[in-house]
HTML snippet that shows the backbone in 3Dmol.js (N, CA, C, O; Angstrom):
<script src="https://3Dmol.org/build/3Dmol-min.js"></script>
<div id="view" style="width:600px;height:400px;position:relative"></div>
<script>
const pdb = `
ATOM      1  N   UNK A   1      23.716  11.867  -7.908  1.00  0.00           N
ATOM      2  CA  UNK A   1      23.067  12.676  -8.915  1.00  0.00           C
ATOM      3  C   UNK A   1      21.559  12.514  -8.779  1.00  0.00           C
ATOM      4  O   UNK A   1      21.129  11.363  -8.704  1.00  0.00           O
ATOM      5  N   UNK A   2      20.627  13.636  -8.734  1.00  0.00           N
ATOM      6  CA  UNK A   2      19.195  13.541  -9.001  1.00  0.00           C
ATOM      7  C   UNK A   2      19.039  13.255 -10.318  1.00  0.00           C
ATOM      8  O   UNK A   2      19.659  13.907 -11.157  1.00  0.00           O
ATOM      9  N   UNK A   3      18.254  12.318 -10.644  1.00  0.00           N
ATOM     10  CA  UNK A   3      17.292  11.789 -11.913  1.00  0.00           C
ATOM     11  C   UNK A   3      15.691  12.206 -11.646  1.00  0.00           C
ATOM     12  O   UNK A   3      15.026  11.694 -10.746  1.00  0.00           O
ATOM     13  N   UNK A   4      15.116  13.346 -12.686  1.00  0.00           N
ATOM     14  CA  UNK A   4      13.618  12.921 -12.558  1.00  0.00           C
ATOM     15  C   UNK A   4      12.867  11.521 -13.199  1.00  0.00           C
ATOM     16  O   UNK A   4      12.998  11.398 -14.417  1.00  0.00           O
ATOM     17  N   UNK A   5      12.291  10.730 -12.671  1.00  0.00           N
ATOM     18  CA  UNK A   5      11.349  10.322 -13.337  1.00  0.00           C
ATOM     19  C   UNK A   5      10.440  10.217 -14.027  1.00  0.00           C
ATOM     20  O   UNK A   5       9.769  10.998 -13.352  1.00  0.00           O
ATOM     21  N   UNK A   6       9.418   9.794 -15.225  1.00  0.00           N
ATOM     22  CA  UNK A   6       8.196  10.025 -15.182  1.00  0.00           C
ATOM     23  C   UNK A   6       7.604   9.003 -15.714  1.00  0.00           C
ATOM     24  O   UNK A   6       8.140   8.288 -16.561  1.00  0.00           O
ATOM     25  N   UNK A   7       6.035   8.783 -15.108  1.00  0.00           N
ATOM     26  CA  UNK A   7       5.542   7.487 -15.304  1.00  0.00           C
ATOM     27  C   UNK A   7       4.377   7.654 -15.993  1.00  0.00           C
ATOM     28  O   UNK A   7       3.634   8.619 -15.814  1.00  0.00           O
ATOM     29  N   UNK A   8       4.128   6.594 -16.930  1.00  0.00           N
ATOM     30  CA  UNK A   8       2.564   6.745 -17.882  1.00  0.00           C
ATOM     31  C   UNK A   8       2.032   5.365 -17.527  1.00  0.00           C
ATOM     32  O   UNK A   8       2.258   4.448 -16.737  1.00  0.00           O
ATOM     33  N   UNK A   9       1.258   5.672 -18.462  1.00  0.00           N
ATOM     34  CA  UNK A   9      -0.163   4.607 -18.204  1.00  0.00           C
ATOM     35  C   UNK A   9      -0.267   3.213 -16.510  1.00  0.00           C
ATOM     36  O   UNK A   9      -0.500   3.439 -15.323  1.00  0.00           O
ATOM     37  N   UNK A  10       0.060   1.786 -17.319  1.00  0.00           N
ATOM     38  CA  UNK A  10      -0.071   1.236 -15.970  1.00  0.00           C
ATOM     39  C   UNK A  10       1.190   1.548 -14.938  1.00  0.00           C
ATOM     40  O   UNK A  10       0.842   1.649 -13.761  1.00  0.00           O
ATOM     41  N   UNK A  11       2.076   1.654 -15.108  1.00  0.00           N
ATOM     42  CA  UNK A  11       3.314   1.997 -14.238  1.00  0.00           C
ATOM     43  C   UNK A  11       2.894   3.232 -13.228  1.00  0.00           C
ATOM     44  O   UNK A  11       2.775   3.074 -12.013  1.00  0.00           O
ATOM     45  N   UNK A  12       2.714   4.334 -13.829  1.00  0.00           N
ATOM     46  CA  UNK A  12       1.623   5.396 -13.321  1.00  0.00           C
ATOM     47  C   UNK A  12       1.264   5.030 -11.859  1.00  0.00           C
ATOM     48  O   UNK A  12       1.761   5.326 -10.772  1.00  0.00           O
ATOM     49  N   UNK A  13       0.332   4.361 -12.202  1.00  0.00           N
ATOM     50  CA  UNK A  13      -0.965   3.243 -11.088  1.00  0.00           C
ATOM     51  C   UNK A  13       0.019   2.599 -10.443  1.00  0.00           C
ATOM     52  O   UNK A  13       0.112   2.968  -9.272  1.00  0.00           O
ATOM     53  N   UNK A  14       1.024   1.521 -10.865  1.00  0.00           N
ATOM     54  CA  UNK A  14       1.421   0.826  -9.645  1.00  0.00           C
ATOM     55  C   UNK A  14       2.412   1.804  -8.998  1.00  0.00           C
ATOM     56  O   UNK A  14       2.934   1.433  -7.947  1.00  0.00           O
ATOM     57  N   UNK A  15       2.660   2.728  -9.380  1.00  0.00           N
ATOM     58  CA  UNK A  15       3.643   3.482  -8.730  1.00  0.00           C
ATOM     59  C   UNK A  15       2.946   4.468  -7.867  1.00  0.00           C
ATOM     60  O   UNK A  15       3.605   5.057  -7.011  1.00  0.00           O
ATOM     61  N   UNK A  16       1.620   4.719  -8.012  1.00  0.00           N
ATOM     62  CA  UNK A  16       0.572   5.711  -7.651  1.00  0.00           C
ATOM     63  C   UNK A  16       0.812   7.212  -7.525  1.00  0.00           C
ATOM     64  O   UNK A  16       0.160   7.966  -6.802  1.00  0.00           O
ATOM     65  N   UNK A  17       2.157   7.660  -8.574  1.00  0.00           N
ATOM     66  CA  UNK A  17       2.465   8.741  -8.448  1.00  0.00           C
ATOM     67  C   UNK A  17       2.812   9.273  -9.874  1.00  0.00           C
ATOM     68  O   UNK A  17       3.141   8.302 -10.555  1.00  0.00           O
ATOM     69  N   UNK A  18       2.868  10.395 -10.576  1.00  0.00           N
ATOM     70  CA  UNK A  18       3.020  10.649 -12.268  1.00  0.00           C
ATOM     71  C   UNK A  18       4.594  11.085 -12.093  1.00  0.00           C
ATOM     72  O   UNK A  18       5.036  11.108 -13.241  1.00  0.00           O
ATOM     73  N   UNK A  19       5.396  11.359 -11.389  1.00  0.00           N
ATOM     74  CA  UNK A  19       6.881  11.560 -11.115  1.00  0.00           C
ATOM     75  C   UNK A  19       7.473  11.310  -9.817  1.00  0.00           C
ATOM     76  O   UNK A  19       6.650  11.466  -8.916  1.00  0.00           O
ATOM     77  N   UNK A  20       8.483  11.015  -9.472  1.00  0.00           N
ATOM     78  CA  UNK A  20       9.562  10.882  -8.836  1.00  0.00           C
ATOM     79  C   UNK A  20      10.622  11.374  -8.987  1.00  0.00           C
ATOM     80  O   UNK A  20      10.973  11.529 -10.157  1.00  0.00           O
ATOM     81  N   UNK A  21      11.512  11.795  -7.948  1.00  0.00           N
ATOM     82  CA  UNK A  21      13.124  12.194  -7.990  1.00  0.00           C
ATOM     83  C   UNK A  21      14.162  11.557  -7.766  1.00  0.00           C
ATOM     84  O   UNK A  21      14.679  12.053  -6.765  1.00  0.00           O
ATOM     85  N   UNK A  22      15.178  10.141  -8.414  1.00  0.00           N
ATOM     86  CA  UNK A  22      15.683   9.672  -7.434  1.00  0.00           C
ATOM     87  C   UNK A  22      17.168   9.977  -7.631  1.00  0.00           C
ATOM     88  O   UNK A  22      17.626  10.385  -8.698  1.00  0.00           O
ATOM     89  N   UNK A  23      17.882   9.754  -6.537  1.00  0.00           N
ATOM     90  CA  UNK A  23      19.428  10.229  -5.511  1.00  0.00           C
ATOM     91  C   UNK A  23      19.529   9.013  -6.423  1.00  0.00           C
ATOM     92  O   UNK A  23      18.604   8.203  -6.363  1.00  0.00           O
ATOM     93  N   UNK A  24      20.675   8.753  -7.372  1.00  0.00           N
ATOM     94  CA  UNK A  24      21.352   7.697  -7.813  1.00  0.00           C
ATOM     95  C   UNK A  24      22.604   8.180  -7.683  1.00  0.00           C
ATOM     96  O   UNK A  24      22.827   9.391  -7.679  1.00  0.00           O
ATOM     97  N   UNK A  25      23.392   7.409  -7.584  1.00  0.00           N
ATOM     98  CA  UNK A  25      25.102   7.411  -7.381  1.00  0.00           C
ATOM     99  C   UNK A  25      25.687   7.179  -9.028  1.00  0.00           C
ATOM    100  O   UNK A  25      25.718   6.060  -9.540  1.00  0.00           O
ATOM    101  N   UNK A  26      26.080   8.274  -9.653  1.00  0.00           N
ATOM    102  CA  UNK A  26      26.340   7.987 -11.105  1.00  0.00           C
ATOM    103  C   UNK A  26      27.655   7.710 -11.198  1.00  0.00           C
ATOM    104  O   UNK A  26      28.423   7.571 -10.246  1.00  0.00           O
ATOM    105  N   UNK A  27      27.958   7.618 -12.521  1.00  0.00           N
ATOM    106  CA  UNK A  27      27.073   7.553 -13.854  1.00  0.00           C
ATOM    107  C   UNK A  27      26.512   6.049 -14.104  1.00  0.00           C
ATOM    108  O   UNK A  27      27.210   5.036 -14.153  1.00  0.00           O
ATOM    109  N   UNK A  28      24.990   6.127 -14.262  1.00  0.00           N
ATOM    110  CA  UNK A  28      24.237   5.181 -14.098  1.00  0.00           C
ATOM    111  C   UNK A  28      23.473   5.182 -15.725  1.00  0.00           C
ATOM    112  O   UNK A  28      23.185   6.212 -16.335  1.00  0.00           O
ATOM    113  N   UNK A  29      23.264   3.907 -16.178  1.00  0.00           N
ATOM    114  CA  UNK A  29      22.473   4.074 -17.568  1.00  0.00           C
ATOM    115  C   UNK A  29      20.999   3.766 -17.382  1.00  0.00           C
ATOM    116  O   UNK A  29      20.546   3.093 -16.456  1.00  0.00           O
ATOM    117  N   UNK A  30      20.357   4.280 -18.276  1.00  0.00           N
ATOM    118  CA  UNK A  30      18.593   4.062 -18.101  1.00  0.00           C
ATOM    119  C   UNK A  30      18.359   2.769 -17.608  1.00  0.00           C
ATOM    120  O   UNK A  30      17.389   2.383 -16.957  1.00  0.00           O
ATOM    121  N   UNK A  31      19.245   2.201 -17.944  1.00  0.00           N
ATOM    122  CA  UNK A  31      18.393   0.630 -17.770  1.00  0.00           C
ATOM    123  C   UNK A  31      18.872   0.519 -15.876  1.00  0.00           C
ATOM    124  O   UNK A  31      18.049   0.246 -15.002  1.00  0.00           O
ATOM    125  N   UNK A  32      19.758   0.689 -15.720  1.00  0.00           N
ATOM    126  CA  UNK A  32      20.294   0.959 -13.902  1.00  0.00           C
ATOM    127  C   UNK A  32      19.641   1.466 -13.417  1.00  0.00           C
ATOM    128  O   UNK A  32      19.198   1.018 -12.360  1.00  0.00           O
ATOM    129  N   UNK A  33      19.208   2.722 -13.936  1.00  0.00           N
ATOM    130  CA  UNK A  33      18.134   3.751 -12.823  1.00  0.00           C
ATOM    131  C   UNK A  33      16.996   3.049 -13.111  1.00  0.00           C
ATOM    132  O   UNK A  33      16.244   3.097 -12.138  1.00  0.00           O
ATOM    133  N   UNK A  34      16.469   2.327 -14.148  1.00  0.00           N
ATOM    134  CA  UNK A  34      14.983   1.405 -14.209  1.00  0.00           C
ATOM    135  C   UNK A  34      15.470   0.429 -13.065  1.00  0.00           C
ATOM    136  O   UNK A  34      14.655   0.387 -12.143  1.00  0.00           O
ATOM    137  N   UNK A  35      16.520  -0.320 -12.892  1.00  0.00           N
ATOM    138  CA  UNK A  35      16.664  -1.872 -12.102  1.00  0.00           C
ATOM    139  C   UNK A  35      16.372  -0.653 -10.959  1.00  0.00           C
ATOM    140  O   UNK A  35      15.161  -0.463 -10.839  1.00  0.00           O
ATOM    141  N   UNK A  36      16.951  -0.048 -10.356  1.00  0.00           N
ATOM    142  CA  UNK A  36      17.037   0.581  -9.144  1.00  0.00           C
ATOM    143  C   UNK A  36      15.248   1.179  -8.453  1.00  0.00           C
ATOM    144  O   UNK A  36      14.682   1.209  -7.360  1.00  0.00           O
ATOM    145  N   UNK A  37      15.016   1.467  -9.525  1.00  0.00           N
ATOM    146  CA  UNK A  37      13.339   1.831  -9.280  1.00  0.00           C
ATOM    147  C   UNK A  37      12.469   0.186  -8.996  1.00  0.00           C
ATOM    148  O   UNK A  37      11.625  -0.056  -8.134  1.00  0.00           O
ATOM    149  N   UNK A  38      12.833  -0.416  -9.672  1.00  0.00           N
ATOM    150  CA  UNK A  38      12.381  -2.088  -9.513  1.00  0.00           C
ATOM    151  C   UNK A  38      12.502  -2.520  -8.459  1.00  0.00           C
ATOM    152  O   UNK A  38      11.605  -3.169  -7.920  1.00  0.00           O
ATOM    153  N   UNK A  39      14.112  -2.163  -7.673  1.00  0.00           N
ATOM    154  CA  UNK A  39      14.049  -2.737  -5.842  1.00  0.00           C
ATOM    155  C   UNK A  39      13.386  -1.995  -5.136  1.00  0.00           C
ATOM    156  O   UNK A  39      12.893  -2.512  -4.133  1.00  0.00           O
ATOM    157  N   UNK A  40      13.179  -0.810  -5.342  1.00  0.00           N
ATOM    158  CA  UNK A  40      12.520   0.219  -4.783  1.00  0.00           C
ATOM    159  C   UNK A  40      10.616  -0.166  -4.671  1.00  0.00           C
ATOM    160  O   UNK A  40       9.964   0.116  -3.665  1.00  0.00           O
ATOM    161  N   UNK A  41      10.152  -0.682  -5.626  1.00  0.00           N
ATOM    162  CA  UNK A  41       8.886  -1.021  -6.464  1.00  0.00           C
ATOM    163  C   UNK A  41       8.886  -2.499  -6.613  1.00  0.00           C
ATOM    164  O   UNK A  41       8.822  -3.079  -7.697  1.00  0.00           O
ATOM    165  N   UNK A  42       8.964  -3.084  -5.416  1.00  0.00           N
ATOM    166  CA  UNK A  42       8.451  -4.946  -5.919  1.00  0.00           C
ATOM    167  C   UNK A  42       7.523  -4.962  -6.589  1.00  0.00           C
ATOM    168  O   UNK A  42       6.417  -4.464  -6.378  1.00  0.00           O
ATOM    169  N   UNK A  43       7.868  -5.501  -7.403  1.00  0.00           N
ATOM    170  CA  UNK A  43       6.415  -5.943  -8.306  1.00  0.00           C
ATOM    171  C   UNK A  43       6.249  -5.387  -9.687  1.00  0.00           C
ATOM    172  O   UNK A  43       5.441  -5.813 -10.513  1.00  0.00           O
ATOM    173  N   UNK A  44       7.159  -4.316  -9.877  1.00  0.00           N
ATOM    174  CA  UNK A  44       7.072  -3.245 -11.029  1.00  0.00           C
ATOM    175  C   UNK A  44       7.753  -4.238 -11.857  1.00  0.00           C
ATOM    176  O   UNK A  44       7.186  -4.279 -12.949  1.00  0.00           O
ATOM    177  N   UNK A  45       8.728  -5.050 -11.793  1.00  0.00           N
ATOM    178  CA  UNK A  45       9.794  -5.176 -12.742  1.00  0.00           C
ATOM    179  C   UNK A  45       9.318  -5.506 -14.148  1.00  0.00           C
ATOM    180  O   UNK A  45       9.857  -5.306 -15.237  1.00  0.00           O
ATOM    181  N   UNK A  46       7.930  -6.180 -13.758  1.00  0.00           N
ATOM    182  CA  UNK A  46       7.373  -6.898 -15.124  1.00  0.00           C
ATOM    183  C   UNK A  46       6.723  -5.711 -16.095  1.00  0.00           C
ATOM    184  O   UNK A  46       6.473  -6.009 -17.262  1.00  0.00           O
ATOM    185  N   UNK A  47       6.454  -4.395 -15.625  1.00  0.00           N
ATOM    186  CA  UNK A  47       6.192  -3.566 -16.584  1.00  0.00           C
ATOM    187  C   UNK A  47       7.629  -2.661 -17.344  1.00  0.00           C
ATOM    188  O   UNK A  47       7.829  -2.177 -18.459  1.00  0.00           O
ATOM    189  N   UNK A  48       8.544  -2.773 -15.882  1.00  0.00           N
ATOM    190  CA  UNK A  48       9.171  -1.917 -16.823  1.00  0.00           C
ATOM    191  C   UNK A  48      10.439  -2.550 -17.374  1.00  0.00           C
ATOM    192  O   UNK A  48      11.306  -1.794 -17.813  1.00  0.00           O
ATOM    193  N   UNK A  49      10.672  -4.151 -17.397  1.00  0.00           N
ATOM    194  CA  UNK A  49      10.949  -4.514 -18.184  1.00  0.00           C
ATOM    195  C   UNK A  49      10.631  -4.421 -20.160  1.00  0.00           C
ATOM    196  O   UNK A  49      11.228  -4.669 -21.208  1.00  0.00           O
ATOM    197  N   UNK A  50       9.470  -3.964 -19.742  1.00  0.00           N
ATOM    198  CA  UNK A  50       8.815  -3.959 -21.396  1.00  0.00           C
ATOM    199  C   UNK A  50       8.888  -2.271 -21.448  1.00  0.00           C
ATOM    200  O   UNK A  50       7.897  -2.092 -22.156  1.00  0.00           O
ATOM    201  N   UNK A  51       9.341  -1.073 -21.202  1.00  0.00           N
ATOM    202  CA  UNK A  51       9.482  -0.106 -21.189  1.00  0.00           C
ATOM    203  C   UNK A  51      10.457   0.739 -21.992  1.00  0.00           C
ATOM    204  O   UNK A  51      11.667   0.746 -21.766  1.00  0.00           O
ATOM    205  N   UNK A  52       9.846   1.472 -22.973  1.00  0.00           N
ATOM    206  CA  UNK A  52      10.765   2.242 -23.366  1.00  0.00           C
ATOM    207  C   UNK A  52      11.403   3.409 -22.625  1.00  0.00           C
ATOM    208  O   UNK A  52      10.897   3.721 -21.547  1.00  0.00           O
ATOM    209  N   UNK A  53      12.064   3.840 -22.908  1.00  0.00           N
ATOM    210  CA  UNK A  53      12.681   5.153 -22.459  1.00  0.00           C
ATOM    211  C   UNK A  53      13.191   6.266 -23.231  1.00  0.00           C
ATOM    212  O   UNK A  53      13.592   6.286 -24.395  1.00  0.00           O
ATOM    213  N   UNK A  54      13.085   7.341 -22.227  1.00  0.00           N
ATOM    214  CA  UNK A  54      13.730   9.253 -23.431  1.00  0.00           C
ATOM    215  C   UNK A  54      13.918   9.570 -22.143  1.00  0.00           C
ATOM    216  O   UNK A  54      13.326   9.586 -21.064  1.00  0.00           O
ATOM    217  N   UNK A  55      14.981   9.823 -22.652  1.00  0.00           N
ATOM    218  CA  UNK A  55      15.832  10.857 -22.025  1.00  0.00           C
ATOM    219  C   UNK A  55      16.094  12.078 -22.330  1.00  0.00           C
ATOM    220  O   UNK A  55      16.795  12.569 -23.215  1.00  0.00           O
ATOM    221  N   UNK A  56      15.266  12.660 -21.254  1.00  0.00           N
ATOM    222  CA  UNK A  56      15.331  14.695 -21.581  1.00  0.00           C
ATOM    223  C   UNK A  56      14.139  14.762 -23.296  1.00  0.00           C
ATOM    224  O   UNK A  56      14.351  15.512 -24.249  1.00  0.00           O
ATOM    225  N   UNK A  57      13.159  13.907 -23.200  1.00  0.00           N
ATOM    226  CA  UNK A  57      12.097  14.176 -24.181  1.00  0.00           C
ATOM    227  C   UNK A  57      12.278  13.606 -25.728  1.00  0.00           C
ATOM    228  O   UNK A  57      11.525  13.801 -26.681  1.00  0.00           O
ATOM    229  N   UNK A  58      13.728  12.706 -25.677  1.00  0.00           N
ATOM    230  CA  UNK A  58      13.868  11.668 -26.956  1.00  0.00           C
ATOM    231  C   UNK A  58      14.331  10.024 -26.666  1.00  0.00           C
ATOM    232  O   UNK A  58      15.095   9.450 -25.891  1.00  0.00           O
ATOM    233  N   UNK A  59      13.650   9.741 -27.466  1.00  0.00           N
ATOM    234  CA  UNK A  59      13.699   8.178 -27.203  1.00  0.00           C
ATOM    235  C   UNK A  59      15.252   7.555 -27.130  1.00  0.00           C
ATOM    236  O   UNK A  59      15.872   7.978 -28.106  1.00  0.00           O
ATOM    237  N   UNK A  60      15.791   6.991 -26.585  1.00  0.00           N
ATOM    238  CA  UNK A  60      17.041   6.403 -26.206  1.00  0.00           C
ATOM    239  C   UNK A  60      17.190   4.850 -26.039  1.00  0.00           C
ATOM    240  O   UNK A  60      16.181   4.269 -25.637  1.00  0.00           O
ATOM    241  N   UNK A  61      18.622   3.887 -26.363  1.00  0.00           N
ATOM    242  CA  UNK A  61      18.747   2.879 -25.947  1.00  0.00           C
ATOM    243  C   UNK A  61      18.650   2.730 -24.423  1.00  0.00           C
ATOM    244  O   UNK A  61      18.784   3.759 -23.761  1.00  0.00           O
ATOM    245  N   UNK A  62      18.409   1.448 -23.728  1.00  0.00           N
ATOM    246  CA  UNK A  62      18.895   1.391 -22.282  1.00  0.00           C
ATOM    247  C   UNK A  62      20.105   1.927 -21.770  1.00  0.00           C
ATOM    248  O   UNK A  62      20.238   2.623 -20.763  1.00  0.00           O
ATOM    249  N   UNK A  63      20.959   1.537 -22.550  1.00  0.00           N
ATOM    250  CA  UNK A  63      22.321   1.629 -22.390  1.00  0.00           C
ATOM    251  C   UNK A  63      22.826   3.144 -22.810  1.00  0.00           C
ATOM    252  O   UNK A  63      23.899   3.464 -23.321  1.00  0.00           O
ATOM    253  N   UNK A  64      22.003   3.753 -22.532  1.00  0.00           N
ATOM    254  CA  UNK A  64      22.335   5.555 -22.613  1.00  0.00           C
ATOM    255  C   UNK A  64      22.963   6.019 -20.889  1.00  0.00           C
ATOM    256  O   UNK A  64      22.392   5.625 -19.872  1.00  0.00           O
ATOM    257  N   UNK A  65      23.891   6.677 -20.878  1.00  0.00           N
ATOM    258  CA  UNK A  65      23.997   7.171 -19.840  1.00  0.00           C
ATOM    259  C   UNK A  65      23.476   8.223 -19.254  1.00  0.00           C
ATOM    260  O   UNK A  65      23.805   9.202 -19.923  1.00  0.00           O
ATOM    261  N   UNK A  66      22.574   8.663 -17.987  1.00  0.00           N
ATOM    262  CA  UNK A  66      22.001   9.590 -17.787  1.00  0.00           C
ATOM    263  C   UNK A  66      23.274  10.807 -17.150  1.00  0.00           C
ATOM    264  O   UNK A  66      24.402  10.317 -17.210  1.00  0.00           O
ATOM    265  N   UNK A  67      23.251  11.947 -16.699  1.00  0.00           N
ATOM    266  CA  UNK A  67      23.487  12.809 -16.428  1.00  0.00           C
ATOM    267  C   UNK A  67      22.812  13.678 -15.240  1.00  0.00           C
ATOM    268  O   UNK A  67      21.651  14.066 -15.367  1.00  0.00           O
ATOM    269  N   UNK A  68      23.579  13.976 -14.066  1.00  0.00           N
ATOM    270  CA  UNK A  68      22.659  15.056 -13.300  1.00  0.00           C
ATOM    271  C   UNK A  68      21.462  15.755 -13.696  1.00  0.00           C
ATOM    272  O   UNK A  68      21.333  16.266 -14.808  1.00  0.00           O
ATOM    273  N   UNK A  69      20.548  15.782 -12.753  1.00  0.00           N
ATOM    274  CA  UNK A  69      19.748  17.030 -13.823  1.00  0.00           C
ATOM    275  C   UNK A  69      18.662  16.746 -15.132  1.00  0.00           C
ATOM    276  O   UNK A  69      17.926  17.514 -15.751  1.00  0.00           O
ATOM    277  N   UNK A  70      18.993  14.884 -15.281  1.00  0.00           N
ATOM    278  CA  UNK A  70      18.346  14.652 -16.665  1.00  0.00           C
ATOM    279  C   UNK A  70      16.891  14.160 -16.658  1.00  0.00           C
ATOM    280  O   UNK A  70      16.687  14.109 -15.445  1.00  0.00           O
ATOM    281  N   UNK A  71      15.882  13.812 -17.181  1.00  0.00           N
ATOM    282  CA  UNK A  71      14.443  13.816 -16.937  1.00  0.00           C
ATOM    283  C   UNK A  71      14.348  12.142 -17.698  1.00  0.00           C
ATOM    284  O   UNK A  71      14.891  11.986 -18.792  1.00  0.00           O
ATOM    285  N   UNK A  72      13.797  11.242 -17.182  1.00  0.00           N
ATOM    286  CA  UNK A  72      13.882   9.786 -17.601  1.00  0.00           C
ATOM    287  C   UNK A  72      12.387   9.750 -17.644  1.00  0.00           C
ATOM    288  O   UNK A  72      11.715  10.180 -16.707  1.00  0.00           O
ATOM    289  N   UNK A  73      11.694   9.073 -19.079  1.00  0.00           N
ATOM    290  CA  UNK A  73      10.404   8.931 -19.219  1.00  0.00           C
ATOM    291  C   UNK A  73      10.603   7.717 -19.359  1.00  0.00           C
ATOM    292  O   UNK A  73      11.631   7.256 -19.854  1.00  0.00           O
ATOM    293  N   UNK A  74       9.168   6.716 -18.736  1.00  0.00           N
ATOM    294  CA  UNK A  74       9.607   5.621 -18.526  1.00  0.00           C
ATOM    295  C   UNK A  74       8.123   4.902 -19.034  1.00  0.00           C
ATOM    296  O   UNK A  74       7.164   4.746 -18.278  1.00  0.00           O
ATOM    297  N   UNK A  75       8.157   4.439 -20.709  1.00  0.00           N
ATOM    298  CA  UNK A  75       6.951   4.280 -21.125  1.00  0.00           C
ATOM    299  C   UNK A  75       6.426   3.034 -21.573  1.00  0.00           C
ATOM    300  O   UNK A  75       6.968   2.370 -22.457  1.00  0.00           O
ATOM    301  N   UNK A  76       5.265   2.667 -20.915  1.00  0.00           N
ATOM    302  CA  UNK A  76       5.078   0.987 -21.231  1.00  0.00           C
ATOM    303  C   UNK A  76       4.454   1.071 -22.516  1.00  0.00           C
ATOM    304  O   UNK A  76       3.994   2.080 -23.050  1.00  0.00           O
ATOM    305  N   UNK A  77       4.489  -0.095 -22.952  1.00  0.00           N
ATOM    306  CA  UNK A  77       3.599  -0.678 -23.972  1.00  0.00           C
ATOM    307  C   UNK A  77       2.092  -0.558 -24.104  1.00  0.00           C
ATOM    308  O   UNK A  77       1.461  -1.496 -23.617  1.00  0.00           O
ATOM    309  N   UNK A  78       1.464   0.325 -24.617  1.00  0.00           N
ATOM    310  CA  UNK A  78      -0.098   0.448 -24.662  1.00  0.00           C
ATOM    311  C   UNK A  78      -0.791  -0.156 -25.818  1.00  0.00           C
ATOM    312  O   UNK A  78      -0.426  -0.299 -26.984  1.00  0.00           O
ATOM    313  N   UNK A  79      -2.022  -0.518 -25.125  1.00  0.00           N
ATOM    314  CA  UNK A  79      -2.670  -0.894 -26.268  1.00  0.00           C
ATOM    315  C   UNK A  79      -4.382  -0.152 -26.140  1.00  0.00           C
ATOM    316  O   UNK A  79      -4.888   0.431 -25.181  1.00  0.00           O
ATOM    317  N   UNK A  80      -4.924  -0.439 -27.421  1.00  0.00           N
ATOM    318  CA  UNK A  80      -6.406   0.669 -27.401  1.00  0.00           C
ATOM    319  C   UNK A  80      -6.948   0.200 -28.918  1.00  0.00           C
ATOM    320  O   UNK A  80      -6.711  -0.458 -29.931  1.00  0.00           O
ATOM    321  N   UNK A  81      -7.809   1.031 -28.270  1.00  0.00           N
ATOM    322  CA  UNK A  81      -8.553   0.710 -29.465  1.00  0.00           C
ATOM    323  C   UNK A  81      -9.702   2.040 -29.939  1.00  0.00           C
ATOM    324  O   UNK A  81     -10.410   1.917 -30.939  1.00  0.00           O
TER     325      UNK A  81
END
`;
const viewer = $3Dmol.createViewer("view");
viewer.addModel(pdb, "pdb");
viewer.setStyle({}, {cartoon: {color: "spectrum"}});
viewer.zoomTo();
viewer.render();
</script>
C-alpha cells in the first residue's frame, strides 16, 4: 500500500524533504509506518518518537490503522515564542 507522508518543523530538516511516499506492506498502524520511516532515517527516531500524528487531516492514536491511499502528518513538538 502507498502511504503519503508529511513532515513539519525539525523532522522537515532532518528529512530534507516536506513529503514522501512510502510502499508499506499493510495493514500497518501509524506508529509502524513511523518505526519504518526511522530505519529508513537513522537518527530521526528521537523526533518522531515525540510526534503526533493525523491521519487524512485529524489527529489520531498511534495505534490507528492506516489504509491505501491515506495521508500521515507527522508532527513534532514545537516550541516559540
Amino acid at each position: 500500500m502507498k502511504v503519503k507522508l508529511l513532515f513539519f518543523a525539525q523532522l522537515k530538516d532532518f528529512i530534507q524533504a516536506p513529503e514522501l511516499v512510502l510502499e508499506l506492506a499493510g495493514p500497518l498502524s501509524c506508529r509502524e509506518a513511523s518505526d519504518t520511516l526511522g530505519r529508513q532515517y537513522p537518527g530521526a527516531g528521537s523526533i518522531l518518537d515525540q510526534c503526533a500524528v493525523a491521519r487524512n487531516g485529524l489527529l489520531v492514536p498511534e495505534n490507528a490503522m492506516l489504509e491505501d491511499g491515506d495521508e500521515l502528518a507527522l508532527l513534532p513538538p514545537v516550541s516559540g515564542g
